[in-house]
C-alpha positions as CSV (number, residue, x, y, z in Angstrom):
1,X,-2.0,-13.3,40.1
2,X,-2.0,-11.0,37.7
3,X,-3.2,-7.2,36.2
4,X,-3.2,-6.1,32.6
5,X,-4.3,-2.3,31.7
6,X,-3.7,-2.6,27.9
7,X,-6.7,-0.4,26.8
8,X,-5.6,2.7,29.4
9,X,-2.0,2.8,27.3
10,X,-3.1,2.0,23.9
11,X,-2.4,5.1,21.9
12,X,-4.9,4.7,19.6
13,X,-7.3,6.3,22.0
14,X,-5.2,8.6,23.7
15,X,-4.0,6.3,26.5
16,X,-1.1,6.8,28.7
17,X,1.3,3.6,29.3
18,X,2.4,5.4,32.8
19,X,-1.2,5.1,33.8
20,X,-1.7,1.9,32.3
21,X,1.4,0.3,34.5
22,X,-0.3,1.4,37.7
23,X,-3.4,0.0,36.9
24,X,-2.0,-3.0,36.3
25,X,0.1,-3.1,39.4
26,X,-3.1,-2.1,41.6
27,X,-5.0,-4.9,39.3
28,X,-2.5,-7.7,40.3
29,X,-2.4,-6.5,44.4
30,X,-6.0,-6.4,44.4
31,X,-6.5,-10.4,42.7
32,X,-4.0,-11.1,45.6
33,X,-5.2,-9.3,48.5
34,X,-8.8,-10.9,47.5
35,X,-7.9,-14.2,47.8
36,X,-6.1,-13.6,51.5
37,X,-2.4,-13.0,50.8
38,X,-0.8,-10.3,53.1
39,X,-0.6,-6.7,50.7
40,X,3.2,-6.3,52.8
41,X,4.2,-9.6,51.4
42,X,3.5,-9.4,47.6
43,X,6.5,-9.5,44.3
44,X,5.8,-8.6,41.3
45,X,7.0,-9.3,37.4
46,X,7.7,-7.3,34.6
47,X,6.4,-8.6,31.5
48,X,6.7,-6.4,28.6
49,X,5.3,-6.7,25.0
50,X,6.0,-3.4,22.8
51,X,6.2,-2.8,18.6
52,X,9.6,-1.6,17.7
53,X,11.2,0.7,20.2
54,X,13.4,1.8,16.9
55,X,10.4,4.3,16.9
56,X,11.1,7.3,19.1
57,X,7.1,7.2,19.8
58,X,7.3,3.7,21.0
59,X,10.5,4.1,22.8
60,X,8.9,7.3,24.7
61,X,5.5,4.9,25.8
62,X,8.6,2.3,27.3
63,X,10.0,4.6,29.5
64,X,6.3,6.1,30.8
65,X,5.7,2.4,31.4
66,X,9.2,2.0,32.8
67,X,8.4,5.3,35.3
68,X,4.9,3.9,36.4
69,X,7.0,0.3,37.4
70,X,9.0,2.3,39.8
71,X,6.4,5.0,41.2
72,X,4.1,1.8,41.6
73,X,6.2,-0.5,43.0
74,X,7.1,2.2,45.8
75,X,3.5,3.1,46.2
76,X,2.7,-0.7,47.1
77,X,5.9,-1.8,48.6
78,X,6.1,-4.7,45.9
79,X,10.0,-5.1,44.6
80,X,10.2,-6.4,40.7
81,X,12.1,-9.8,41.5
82,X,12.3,-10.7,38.1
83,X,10.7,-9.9,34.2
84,X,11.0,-9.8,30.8
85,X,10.5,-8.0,27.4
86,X,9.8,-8.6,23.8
87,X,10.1,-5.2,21.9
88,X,9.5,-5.9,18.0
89,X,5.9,-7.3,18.4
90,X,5.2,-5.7,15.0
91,X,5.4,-7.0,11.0
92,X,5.1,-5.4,7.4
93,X,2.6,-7.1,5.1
94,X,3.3,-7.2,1.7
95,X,2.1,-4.4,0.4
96,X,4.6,-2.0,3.0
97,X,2.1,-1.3,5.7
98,X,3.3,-2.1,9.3
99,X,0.8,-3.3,11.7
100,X,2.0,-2.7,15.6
101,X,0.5,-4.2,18.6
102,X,-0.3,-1.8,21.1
103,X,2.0,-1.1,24.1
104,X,1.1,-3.8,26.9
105,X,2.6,-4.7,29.8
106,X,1.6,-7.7,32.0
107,X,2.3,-7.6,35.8
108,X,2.4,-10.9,37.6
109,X,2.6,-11.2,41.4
110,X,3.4,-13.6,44.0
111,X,1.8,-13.6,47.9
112,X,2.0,-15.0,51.0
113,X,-0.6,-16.6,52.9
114,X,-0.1,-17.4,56.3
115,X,-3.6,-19.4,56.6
116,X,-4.7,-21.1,54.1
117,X,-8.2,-21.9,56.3
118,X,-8.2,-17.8,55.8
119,X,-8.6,-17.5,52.3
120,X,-12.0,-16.3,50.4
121,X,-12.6,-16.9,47.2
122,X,-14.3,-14.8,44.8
123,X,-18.1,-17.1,44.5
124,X,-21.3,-15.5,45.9
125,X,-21.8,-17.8,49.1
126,X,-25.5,-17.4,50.0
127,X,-28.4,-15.1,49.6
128,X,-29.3,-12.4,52.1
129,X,-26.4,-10.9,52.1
130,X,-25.1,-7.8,50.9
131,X,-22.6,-6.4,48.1
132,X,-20.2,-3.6,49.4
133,X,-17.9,-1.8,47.1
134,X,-14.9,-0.7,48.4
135,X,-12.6,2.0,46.9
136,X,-13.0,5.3,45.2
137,X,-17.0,6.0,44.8
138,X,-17.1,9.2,42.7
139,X,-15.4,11.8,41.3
140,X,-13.2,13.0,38.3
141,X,-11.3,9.0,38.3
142,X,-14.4,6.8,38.8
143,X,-16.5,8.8,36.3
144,X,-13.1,8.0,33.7
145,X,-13.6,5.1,31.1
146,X,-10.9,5.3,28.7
147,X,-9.6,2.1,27.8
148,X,-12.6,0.5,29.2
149,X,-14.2,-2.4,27.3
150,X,-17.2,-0.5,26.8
151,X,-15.5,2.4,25.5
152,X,-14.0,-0.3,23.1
153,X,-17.1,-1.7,22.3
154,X,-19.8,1.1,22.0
155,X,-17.5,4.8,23.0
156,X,-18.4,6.9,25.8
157,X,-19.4,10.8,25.7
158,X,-16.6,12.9,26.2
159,X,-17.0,13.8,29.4
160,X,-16.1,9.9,30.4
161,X,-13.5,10.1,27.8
162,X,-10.5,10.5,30.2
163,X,-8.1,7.1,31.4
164,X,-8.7,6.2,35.1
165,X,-5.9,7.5,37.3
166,X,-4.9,4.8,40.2
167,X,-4.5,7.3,43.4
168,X,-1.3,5.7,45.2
169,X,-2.2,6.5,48.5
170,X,-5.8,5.5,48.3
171,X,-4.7,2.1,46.1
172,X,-2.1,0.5,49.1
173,X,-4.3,2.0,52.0
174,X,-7.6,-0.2,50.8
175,X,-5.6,-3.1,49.8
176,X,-4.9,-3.1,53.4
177,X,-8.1,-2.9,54.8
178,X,-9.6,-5.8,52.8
179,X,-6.8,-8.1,54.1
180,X,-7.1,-7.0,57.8
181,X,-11.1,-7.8,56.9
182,X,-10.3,-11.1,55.1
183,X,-8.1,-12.1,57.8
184,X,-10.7,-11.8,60.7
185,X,-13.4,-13.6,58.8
186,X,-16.2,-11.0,58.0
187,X,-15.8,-11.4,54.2
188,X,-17.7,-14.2,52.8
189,X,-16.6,-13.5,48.9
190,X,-14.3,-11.1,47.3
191,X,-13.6,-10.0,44.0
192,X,-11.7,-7.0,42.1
193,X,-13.4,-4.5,39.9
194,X,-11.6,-4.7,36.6
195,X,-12.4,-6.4,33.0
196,X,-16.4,-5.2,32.2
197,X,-16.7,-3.1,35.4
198,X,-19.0,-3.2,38.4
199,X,-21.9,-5.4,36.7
200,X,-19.3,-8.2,35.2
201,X,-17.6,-8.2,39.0
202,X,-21.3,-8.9,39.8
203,X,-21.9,-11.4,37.4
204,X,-18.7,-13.5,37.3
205,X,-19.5,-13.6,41.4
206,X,-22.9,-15.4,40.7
207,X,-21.7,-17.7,37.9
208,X,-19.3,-19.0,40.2
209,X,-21.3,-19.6,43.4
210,X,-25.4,-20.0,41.4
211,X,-26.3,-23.5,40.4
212,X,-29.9,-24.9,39.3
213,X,-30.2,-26.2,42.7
214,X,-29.2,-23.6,44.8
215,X,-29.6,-20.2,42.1
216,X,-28.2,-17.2,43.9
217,X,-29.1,-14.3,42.3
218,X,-28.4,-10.0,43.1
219,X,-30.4,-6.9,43.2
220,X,-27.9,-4.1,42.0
221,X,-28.6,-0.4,43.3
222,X,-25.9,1.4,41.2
223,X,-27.0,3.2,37.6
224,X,-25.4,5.0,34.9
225,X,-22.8,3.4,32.2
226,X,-19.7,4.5,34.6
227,X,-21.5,3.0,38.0
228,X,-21.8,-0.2,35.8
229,X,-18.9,-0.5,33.4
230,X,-16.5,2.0,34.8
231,X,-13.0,0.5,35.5
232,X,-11.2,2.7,37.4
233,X,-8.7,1.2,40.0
234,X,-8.2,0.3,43.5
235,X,-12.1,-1.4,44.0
236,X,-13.4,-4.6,45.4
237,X,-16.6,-6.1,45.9
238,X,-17.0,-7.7,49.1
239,X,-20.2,-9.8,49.9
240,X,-20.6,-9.3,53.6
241,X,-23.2,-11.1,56.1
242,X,-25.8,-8.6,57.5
243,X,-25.0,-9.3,60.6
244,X,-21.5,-8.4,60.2
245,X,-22.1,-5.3,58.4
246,X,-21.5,-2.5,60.8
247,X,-18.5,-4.4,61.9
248,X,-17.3,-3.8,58.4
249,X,-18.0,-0.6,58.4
250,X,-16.1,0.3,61.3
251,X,-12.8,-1.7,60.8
252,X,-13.5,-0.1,57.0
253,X,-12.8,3.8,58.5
254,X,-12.4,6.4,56.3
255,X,-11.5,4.3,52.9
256,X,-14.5,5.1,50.8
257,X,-17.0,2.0,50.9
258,X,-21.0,2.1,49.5
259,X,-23.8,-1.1,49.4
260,X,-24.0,-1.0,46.2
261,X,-26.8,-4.7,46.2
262,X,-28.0,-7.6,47.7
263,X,-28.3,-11.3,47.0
264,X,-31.3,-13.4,46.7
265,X,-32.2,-16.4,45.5
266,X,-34.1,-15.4,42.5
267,X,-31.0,-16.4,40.0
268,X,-31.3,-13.2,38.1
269,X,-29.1,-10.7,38.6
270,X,-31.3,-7.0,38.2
271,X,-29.6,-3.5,37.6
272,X,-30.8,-0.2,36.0
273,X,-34.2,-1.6,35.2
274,X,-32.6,-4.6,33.3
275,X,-32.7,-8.5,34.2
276,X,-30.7,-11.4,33.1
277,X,-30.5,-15.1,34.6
278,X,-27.3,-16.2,35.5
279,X,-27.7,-19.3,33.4
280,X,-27.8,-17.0,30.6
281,X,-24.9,-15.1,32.0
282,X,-22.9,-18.2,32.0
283,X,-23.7,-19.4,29.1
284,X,-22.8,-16.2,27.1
285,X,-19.4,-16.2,29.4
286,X,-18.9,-19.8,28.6
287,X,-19.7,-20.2,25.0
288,X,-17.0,-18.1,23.8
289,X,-14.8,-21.2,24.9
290,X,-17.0,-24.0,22.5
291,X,-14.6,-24.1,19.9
């Protein structure tokens, strides 16, 4: 699998590459741990693409990024086996000005999985049952959308301003609470909270599992641009049976967990007064591929 942060480190709107390597770390755990591999089991890569580290600025966002590798990889117990770096993705036009990419690092991870007849994948199975989100609800972190795609697309108000911190205690302890879930077979779907936030988890969910014959379709309960878009770390989206619900609950514990909507069969997916089909979903998703 794999988890790239760039917006949280690009500098350009105040983003930290320390923060941006955890996220990516926690991004690349999570795609793992949501398909079935075992959290203890996972290695990681280093894949680094900076402008000119001749720049004392951009040599000072390498070693944050370098610092957030090693806090991170303790935090999750995921050794770097391997990497790489390029560190002059920049060039000077003509005219003198030199145009930089911003400082991105890609983290790609390998898993075991024991059971393959385990594994879940991330496709809304059937309607009645229910969406949990499971992570950090609230708070200081989840209300945090710099680097976001919405941010990069219409801006936040300041007081969402702030890049989403990836708590290293909370971060390991739910990744392993969704596998010991996955593993005893009360998760029907799973699916990380990243690119787009909450709503596109949603929505890539239903492309995947709707068709004309059998539409699927979700009823979302969450409001407010950082319930929806917010992309703070450490969150998954588990569709979950009702009859397995309390179950969940109770292996769940103390890591923070909310229903946050149901599935139908309507084929729209609803949230915050607003309706789309998920035809229309997909073809918006797909049609940026019709070259």
């Amino acid at each position: 699998s794999c988890g790239l942060q760039t917006g949280m480190g690009d500098p350009a709107i105040g983003g930290d590459p320390y923060l941006m390597t955890l996220a990516a770390i926690d991004e690349c755990v999570r795609n793992l741990v949501c398909v079935g591999a075992d959290p203890t089991r996972i290695a990681i890569l280093d894949n680094f693409c900076w402008p000119s580290c001749r720049k004392p600025e951009n040599l000072g966002t390498l070693v944050r990024a370098a610092e957030g590798c090693y806090d991170g990889a303790i935090a999750y117990r995921t050794p770097f086996v391997s990497g790489k770096d390029s560190l002059n993705n920049q060039f000077t036009t003509q005219d003198g000005r030199t145009i930089e990419i911003p400082p991105t690092l890609l983290i790609t991870g390998m898993g075991i999985v024991e059971d393959v007849s385990r594994c879940v994948t991330m496709d809304a199975k059937r309607p009645g049952g229910v969406l949990l989100l499971v992570g950090p609800q609230d708070g200081a972190t989840v209300s945090a959308m710099g680097g976001s795609h919405y941010q990069r697309l219409w801006g936040v108000p300041a007081d969402h301003a702030g890049v989403p911190r990836t708590d290293l205690a909370i971060g390991p302890r739910t990744a392993t609470a969704i596998a010991k879930l996955i593993q005893s077979r009360q998760v029907l779907s799973a699916h990380d909270v990243s690119d787009g936030g909450l709503l596109s988890c949603i929505a890539e969910m239903l492309i995947a599992g709707s068709t004309p014959e059998r539409p699927i379709g979700a009823e979302v309960s969450v409001s407010g641009i950082a319930g929806l878009f917010g992309e703070s770390p450490s969150r998954y989206v588990l569709e979950v049976a009702t009859s397995s619900l309390e179950a969940v609950k109770k292996s769940l514990g103390d890591v923070p967990h909310a229903i946050v909507g149901s599935l139908n069969d309507t084929g729209m997916l609803r949230a915050a007064s607003e309706q789309a089909s998920v035809e229309d979903l997909a073809r918006a998703w797909l049609g940026t591929l019709d070259w």
